[in-house]
N, C-alpha and C positions, 0 to 999 in steps of 0.2 A: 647847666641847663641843657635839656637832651635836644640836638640837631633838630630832629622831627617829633609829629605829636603825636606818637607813634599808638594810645588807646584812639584820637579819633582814624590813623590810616585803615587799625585792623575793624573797626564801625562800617566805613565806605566800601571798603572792601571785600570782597565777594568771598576774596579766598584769605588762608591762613598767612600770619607770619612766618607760622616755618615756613611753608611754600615758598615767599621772596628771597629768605634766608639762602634757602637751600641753590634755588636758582642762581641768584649773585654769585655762591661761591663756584657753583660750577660756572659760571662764564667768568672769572677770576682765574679759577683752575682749569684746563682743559683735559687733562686725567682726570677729574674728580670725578666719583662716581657716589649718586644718591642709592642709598636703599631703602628695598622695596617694602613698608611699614607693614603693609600683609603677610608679610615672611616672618615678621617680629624682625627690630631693629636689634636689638642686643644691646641696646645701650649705644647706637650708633645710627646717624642718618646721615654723613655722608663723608667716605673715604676716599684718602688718596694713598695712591702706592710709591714709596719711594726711593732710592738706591740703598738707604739706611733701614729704610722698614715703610709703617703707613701712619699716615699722618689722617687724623680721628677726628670729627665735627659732632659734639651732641647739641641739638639744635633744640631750645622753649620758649614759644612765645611770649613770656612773662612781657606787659607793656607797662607794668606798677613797680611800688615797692613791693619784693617777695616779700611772701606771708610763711609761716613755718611752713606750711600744707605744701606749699610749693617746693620750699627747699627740699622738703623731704622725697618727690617726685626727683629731684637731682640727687639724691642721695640713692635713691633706689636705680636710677639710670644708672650712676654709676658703678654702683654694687654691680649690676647684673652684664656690664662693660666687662669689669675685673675677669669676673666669676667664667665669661666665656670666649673673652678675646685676649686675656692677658696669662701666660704658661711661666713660670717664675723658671730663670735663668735664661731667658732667652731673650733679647732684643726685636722684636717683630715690630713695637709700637715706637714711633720715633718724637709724635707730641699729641698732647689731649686738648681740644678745644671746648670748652662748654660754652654755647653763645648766646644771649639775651637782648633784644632791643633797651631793657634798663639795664640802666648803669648800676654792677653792686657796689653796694657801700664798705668802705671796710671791715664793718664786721661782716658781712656775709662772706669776704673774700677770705678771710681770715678762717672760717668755717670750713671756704671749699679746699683751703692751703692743708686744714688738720685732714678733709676725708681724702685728701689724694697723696698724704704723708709719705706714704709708702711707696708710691710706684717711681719707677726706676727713670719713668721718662717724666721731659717738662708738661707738666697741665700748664692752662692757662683759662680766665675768663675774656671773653673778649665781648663787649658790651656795645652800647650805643655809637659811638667812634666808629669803631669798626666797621659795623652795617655802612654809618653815612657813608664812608671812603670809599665803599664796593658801591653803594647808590649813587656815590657821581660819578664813577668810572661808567656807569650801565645804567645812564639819566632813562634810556627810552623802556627799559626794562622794570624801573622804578616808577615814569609816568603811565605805564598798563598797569602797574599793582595799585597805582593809588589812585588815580581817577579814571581807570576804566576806558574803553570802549569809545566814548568820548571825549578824552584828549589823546588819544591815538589819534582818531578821526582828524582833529582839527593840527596834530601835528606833522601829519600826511599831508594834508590839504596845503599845508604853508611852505612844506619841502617842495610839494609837485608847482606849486605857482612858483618858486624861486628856478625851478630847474625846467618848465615851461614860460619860463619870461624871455624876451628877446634877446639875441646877444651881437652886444654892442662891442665895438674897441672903442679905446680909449686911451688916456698917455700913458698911465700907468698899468692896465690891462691890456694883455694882447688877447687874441681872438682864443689861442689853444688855452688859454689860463682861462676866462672865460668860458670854456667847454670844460675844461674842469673841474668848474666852480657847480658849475650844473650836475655833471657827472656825481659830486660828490653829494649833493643833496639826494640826488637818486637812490645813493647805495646808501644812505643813511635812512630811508624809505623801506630799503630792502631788511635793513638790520630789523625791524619795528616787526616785521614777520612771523616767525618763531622765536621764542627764547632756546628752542631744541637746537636750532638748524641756523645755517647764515647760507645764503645764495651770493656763489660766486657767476659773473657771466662775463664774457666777453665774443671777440666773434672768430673766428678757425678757418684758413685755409686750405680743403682739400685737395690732394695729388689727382686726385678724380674726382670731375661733377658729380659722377652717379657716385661717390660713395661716402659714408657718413663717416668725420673722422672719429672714432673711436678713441677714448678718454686709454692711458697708458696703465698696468696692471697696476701701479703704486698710488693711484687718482685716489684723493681721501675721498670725493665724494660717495655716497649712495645713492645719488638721484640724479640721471640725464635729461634734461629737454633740449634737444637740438631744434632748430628752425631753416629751412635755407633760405636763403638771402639772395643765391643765385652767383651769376660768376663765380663758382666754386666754390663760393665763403658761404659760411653756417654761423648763426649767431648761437650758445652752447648758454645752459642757466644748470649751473651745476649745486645742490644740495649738500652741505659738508657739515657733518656733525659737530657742534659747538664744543658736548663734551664726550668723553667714554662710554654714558651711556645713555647717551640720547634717544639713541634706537632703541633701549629699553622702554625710556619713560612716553616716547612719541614714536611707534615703531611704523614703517613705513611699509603699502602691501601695494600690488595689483592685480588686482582679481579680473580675471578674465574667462570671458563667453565665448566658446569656439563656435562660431555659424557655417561652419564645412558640414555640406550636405553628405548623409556616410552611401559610400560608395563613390565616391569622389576621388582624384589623385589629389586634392589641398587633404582631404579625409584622412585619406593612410597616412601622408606624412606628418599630422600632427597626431596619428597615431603612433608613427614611428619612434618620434618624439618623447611620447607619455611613455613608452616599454623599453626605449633602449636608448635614448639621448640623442638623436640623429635631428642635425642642424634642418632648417626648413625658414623659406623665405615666403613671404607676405600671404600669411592665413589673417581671413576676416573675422575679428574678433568684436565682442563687445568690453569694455575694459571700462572699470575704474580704480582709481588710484584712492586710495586711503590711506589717512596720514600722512605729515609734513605738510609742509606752503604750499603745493601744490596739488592738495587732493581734492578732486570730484564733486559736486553735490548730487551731480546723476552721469548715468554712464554713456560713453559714448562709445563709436562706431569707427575701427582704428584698421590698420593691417599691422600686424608683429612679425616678426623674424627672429628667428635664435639660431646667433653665430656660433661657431663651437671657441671656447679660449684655448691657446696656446698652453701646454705644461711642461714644466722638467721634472715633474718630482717623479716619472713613472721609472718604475723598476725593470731590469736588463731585463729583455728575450731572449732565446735564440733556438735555433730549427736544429732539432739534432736527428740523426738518421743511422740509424743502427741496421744492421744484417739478421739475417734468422740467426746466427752463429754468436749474437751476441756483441760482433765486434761494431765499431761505430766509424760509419763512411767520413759523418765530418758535424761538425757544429757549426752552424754559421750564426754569428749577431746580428738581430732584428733590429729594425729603425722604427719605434712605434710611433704611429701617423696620427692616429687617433686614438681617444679615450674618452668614451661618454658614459654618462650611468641614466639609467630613465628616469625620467621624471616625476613619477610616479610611482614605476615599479622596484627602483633600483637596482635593474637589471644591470650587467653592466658587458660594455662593447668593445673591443680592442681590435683595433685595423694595424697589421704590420707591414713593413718590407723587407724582403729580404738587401742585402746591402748594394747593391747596384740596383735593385729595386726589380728586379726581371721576373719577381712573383710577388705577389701579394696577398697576404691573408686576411679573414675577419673574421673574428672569434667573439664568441657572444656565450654567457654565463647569465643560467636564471639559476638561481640560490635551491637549493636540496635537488638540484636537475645537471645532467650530464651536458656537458660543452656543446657546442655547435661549431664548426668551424669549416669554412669556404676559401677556395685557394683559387687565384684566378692569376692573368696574366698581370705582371704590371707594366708601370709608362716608363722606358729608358729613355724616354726622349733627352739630348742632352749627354747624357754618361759614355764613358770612355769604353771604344769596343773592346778595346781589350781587355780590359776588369770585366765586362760583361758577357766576353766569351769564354773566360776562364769561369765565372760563375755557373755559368748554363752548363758547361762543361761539367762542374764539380754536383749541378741538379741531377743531372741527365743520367749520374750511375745510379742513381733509385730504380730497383728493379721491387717487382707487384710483391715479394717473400719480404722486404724489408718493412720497420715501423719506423715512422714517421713522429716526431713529438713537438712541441710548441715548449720550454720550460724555460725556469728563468733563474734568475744567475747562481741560485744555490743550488738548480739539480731540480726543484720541483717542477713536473709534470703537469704543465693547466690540461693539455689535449693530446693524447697517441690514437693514431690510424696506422689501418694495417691493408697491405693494398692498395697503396695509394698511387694512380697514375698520373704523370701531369700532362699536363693540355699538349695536342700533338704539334701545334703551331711553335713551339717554344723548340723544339729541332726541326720544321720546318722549315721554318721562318725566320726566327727571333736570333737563333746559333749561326746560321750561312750570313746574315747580314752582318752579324757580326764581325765573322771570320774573315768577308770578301773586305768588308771596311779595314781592316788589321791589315792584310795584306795590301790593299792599294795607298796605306798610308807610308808604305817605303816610299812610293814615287812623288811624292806632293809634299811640298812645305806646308800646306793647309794642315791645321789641327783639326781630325777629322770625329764626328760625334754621332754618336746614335739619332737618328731619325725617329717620328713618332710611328712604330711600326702600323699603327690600325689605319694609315692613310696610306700606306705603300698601295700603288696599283699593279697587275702581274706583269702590267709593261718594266715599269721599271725597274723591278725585281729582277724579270729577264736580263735588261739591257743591266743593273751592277755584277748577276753573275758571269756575263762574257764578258765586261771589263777583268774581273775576276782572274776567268780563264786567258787573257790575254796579257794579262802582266804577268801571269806565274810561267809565259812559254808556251804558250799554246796559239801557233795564229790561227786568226778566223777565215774563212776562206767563202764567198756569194758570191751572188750575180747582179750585173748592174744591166740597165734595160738603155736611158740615156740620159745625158748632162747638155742644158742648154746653158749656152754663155752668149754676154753684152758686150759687143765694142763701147769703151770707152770714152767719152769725151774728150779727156786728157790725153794727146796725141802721145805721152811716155807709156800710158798705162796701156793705150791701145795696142802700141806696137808690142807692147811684152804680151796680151792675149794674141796677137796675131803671129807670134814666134813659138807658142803654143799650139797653136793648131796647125801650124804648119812643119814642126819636129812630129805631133800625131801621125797629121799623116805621109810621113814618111818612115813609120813603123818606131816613133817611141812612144816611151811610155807615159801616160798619163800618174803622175802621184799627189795625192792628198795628205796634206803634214799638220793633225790639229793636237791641241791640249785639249783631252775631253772635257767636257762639263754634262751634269747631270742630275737630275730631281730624284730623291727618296722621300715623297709624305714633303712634310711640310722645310722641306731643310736642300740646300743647293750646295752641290760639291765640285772641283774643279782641281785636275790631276795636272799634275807641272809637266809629268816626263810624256812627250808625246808620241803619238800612234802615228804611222805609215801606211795611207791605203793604198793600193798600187793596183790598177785595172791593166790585165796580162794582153789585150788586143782594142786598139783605138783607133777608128778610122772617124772624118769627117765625113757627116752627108753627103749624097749625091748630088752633083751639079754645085756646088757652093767652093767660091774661089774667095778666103778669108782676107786674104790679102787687100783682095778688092771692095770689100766691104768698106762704109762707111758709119761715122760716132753714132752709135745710139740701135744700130740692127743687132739682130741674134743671130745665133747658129749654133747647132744642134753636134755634139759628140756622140756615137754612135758604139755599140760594142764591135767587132773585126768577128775575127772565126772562134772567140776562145771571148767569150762573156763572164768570164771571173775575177775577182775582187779578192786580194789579199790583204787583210788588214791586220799589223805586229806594232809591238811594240819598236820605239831605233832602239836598236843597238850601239853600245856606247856613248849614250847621250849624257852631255855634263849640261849643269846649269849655265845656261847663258850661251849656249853654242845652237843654239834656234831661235831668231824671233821672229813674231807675229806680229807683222801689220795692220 
């Protein structure tokens, strides 16, 4: 006696047996893939692929005893099975399913045993049985085939009161078992959805408020809704295909209205976008979502962002630099930054670096049209001067008669310029900061790094090249105007300023003993081995007897006949034979 009554379910039923057939086995299978009956099946509506070869479903509604008419519709499926999926000597098929809501009788099975005599692999029928076992594995998939819209309804209705009822403890129930119990009639709500699709959610802690955490590149899903929650948590409702080809048979879109007024900067950059790939944050769109759980019945009014992805797969660069004579100055390997292709045009964008990154290129390709390519300074912020003095160094012999090329690891040429000068700031600027960093990093145990050059100001510029020049041997030699000083509270501290100005003015010397410290752009450096200022003539003000002074007065150091300022580096100085109070 057949499980179900399976002539009155195809009655009620809106849609086809095969259709439930086909569904069950793919939520059974998660490889299984249905084909597309508009293509012609070949004797085949729904495959699996598998280490041995592909395992075959031919799927007939028969809900009676077959009548010959019928069998012969299986005889011709399978003929035209053989005739186009099956190549003799070859193993491709691993087993033949022919599947029926009736059960065949022995003699028909007996029939289908002589027309599948031949093949190499096992056929089988799989009947009544079967189905039921997949329909109470996938009971909410079976209650939308067989009564519709209305026990869906009321078996929502009975989930959401179980899992909106109070929650009580109890002896036997604790509170989080109870939140589970809920929880799971939720996601058993969630299942009843799509037969395509299952929604996974849960909720994500951000590194940062403001940013959305981003699902990882191996995330099965095809569909994000994020929400924020606040306190840096996001509740995430993620879309994740049931089978292979779910996005076939329920394919998933969003179609979107750009409302950027043209002439606008949101304008250009979702123009930028459309012609060359170029990421852009929060343009006002009109959006709706078609297809899966989550689509639309009208559209709404959203802001979008498109981040660029992360890739490895791009192919080596590198900058190679030839002579008029042929011969070639140097190649260096490119770090490529970026890779985007338009949106629409499929143009496509390549942003590189050279390898300490001290230039950077943008190369852009429209299809039957000659290259574009832009070179500009890049960010050392961070990088070792010395690898990026030796680079700029190894720039810098490009003379205007040499060609210039972009190519990649086997020799081919994307871009050659001929003439090519580079930015003058790059031996300016970019090479002396370098250099003067290299050199003051003898004297400092600090591990010293390139500065963001575009913040440097010409102060400070100035002030590392005379550091520069005064650690290479070179003292600096000004004028000082005057130095006012505090008697001390501290009767130790006092008498030592007042044994100070009174060795002044009896004709010594005043000297200043520091460890520089000093700002480049956004970065603070500080040199171990320190400088000696030495002012060559120091008298005290007129009328001021320091001695007599009391905690808390000033007085004023004056320059003598000789207002010069000698400031060197010490000589002979070891670690740890100066210190600073």
């Amino acid at each position: 006696m057949p499980t179900y009554d399976w002539p009155l379910i195809q009655q009620r039923s809106g849609d086809s047996i095969e259709s439930l057939i086909a569904t069950l086995l793919r939520r059974e299978y998660i490889d299984a893939r249905q084909v597309n009956p508009s293509q012609g099946d070949g004797g085949i509506d729904i495959l699996r692929s598998t280490d041995d070869g592909l395992e075959i479903w031919q799927v007939k509604g028969f809900t009676t005893a077959m009548t010959d008419s019928q069998f012969r519709q299986v005889k011709k499926s399978w003929e035209r099975f053989v005739e186009e999926h099956v190549t003799p000597g070859k193993h491709g098929i691993v087993r033949y399913h022919l599947v029926t809501p009736w059960t065949p009788t022995e003699e028909r099975i007996t029939l289908f045993d002589e027309l599948t005599a031949d093949a190499s692999f096992p056929c089988q029928w799989d009947g009544d049985a079967f189905i039921a076992g997949l329909a109470d594995r996938y009971p909410e998939t079976m209650q939308r085939f067989v009564h519709g819209e209305g026990v869906l309804e009321q078996f929502i209705s009975q989930k959401a009161m179980l899992a909106s009822s109070p929650v009580e403890r109890g002896e036997s129930l604790t509170m989080l078992d109870a939140i589970e119990t809920r929880q799971d009639a939720l996601d058993a709500i969630r299942d009843t959805v799509s037969e395509n699709y299952r929604i996974e959610h849960g909720t994500r802690t951000a590194a940062n408020a403001h940013e959305v955490p981003l699902p990882a590149d191996d995330d099965p899903a095809v569909y994000h809704r994020m929400t924020y929650l606040g306190d840096a948590r996001w509740k995430y409702e993620s879309v994740v295909p049931r089978s292979a080809d779910a996005a076939e048979i329920d394919p998933i879109s969003l179609n979107m209205e750009f409302l950027a007024a043209p002439g606008t900067p949101e304008h250009d950059a979702v123009r930028a976008w459309s012609e060359w790939g170029i990421p852009f944050q929060d343009a006002h769109v009109r959006t709706t979502t078609v297809g899966g759980p989550f689509a639309d019945d009208e559209p709404v009014e959203s802001m979008v962002s498109f981040v660029e992805k992360g890739r490895d797969d791009a192919p080596p660069l590198y900058l190679r630099c030839i002579t008029s004579d042929g011969e070639s100055r140097f190649r260096l390997p490119m770090i490529l930054a970026t890779r985007t292709v338009g949106a629409h045009t499929g143009w496509l964008r390549l942003v590189a670096d050279t390898p300490e990154r001290t230039l950077n290129f943008e190369l852009r390709f429209k299809q039957g049209e000659d290259a574009d390519a832009r070179a500009q300074m890049g960010n050392v912020d961070g990088r070792n001067p010395e690898a990026v003095r030796d680079e700029l160094e190894t720039l810098l012999r490009i003379s205007e008669g040499d060609v210039i090329s972009v190519e990649t690891g086997n020799g081919q040429s994307l871009i050659r310029a001929h003439g090519t000068v580079l930015p003058t700031a790059l031996q300016a600027i970019h090479l002396p900061v370098a250099q003067h960093l290299v050199q003051l990093q003898a004297h400092t145990a600090s591990v010293l790094v390139m500065p963001s050059i575009e913040q440097i100001t010409d102060r400070q510029f100035r002030y590392l090249s005379l550091l520069a020049s005064i650690y290479g041997g070179t003292a600096h030699r000004w004028n000082w105007r005057e130095a006012t000083l505090q008697v001390p509270e501290d009767p130790a501290e006092a008498a030592r300023i007042k044994e100070v100005a009174v060795t002044v003015a009896a004709g010594g010397h005043l000297v200043k003993v520091e460890a520089p410290v000093f700002q480049l752009g956004n970065r603070t450096y500080t040199i171990d081995h320190p400088l000696a200022s030495t002012a060559h003539s120091v008298q005290v003000e007129a009328g001021i007897d320091p001695a007599a002074l009391p905690p808390g007065d000033t007085f004023r150091l004056v320059p003598g006949a000789d207002a010069g300022v000698t400031t060197a580096k010490i000589v002979d100085w070891t670690r740890g034979s100066i210190s600073f109070d």
